[in-house]
C-alpha positions in Angstrom: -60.0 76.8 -163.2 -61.1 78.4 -166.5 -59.1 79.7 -169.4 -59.8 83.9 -168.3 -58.6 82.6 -164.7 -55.4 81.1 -166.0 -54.4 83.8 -168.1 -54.8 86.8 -165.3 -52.8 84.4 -163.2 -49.9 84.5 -166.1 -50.4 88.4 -166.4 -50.0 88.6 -163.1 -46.7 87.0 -163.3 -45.6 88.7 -165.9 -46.6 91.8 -164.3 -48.6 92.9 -167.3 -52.5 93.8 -165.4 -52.3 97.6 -166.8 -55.7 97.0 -168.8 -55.1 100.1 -170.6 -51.7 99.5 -171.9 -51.3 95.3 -171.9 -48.2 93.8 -172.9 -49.8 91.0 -174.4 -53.1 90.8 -175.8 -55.5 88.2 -174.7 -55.4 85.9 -177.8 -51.2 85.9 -177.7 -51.6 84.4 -173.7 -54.1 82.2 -174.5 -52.1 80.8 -177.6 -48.8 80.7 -174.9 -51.3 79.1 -172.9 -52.2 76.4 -175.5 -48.9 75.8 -176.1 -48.2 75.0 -172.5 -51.6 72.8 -172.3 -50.3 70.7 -175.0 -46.9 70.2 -173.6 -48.3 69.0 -170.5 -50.8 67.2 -172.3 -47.7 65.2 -174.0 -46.3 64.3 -170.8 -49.0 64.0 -168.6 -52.2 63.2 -171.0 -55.7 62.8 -170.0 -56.7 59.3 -169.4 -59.4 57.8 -171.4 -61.5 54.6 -172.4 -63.0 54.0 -175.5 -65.2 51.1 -176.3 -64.6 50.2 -180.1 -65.8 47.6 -182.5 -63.3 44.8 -184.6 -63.5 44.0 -188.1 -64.4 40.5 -188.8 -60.9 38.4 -189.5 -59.2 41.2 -188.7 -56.0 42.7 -186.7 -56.8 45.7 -187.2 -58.7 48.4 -185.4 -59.5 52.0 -186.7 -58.8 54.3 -184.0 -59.3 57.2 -185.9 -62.7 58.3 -183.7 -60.1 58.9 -180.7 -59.9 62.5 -181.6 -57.1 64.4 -179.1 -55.2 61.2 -178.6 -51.7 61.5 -177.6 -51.2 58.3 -176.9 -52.3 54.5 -176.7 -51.7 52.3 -173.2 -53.8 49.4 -173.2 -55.7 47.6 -175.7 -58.5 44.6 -173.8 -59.6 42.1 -176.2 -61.9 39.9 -175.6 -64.1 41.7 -173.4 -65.5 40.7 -170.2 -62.5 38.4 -169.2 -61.1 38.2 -165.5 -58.4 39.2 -165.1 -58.9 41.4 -168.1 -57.4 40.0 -171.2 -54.6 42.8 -172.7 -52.9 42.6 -176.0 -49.5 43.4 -177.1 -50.3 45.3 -180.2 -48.7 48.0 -182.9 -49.7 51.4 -183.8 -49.6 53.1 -187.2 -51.2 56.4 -188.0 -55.4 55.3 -187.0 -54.7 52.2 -187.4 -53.9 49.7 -184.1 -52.9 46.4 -185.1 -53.5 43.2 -182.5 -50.8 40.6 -182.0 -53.0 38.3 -180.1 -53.3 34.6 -180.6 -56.9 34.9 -181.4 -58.1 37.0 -184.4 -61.1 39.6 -184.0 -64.7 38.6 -185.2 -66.1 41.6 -185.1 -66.9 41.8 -181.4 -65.7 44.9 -179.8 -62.0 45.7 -178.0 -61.8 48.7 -175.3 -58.7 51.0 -175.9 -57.1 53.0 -173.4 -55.5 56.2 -174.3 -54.3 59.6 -173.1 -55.3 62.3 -174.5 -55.0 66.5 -174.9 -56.2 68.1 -171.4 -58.5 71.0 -172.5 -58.5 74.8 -170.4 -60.9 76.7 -172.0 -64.2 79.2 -171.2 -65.9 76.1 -169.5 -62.8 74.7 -167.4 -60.2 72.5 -167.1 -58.9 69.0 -166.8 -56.0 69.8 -165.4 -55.4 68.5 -162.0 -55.3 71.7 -159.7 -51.8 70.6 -158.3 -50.9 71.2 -162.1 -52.1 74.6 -162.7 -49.2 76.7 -161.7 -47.1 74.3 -163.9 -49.0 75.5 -166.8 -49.1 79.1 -165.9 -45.2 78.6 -165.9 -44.5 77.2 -169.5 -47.2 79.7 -170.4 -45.1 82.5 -169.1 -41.5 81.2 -170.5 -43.5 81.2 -173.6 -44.6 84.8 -173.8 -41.8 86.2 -172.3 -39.5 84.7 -174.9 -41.7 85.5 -177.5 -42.0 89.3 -176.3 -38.2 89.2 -175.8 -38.0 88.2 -179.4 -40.5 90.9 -180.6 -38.6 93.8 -178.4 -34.9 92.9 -180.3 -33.9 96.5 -182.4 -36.9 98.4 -180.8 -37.0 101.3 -178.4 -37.7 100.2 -175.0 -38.3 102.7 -171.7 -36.2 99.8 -170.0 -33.0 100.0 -171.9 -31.1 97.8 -174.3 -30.8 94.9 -171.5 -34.7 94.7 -171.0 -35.3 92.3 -173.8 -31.9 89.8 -172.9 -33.6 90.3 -169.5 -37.0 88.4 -170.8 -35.7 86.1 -173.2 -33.1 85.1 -169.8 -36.1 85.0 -167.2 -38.6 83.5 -170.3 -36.0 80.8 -170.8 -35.6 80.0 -166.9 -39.5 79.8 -166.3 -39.2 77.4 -169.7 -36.2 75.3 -168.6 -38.3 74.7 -164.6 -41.2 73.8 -167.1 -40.0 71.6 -169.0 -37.4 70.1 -165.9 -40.6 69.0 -164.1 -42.4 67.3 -166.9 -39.8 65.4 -167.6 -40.4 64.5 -164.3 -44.0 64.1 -164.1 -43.8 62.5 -167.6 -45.5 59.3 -168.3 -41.8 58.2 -170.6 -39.9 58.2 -167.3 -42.6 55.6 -165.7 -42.1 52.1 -165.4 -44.3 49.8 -168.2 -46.3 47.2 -166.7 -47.5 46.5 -170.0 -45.8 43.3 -170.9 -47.0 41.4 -167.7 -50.5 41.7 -168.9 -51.7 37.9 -169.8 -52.6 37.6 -173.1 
């Protein structure tokens, strides 16, 4: 799925495909739609591996090249162990510090991380079984927003139409955020700490 298909799948759930006379513009879905990315992206981020070097004498490792990174779940040092050799370790900004019994000497450490899913012109990382999640927290989003906007104006619907959004913007919000609570990776049991290090 692509960004343009996402958003006529929210417009279509918002019942706003009147191409003369939109609702929403494209850039305010695709920012609702960012939003929603990024909230999934927090509970459910993209797994990742990146290989990066040690400083000589060192705990410490710069992880500031892992652009997008939500989060960090495993850290191997020394490489090319079996079973793999993980390290208990503590983050701080870019910086990862090891706790391992042996100090780095330069050599390099592999560091697994999740990171922001991307939906744009191209595609998408999102899982397809997500998709409709998305499009959900997308459409909470707008239809809060425009129930916001819509407070002390003229509307063809009547006074009730925007309480009517913001209620139906903050049920589509509340099944959003219900199920990545449940999806999320904070509600998982940690293995970590049965890693040999």
């Amino acid at each position: 799925m692509d960004l343009n298909t996402m958003r006529n799948i929210v417009r279509r759930d918002l019942k706003d495909e009147d191409s003369e006379n939109y609702r929403w513009s494209d850039d305010e879905l695709d920012r609702h739609i960012a939003h929603a990315v990024k909230d999934f992206s927090e509970a459910v981020p993209l797994p990742a591996k990146a290989t990066l070097p040690t400083t000589p004498n060192s705990r410490v490792v710069d992880i500031s090249a892992l652009t997008d990174r939500v989060m960090v779940e495993a850290v191997e040092h020394p490489l090319e162990q079996f079973p793999p050799c993980y390290q208990r370790f503590a983050l701080w900004g870019h910086a990862l510090t090891l706790f391992g019994d042996e100090v780095p000497n330069g050599d390099n450490c592999n560091v697994y991380y999740g990171m922001l899913h991307t939906l744009d012109a191209q595609g998408s990382t999102i899982h397809t079984s997500h998709e409709d999640l998305v499009a959900t927290g997308a459409e909470g989003y707008a239809a809060v927003e425009w129930a916001n906007y819509a407070i002390n104006r003229v509307s063809v619907g009547g006074s009730t139409t925007p309480g009517e959004f913001l209620n139906w913007g903050n049920d589509k919000l509340k099944q959003f955020r219900s199920e990545l609570k449940r999806l999320g990776r904070r509600n998982k049991a940690r293995i970590r700490q049965l890693y040999r290090t």
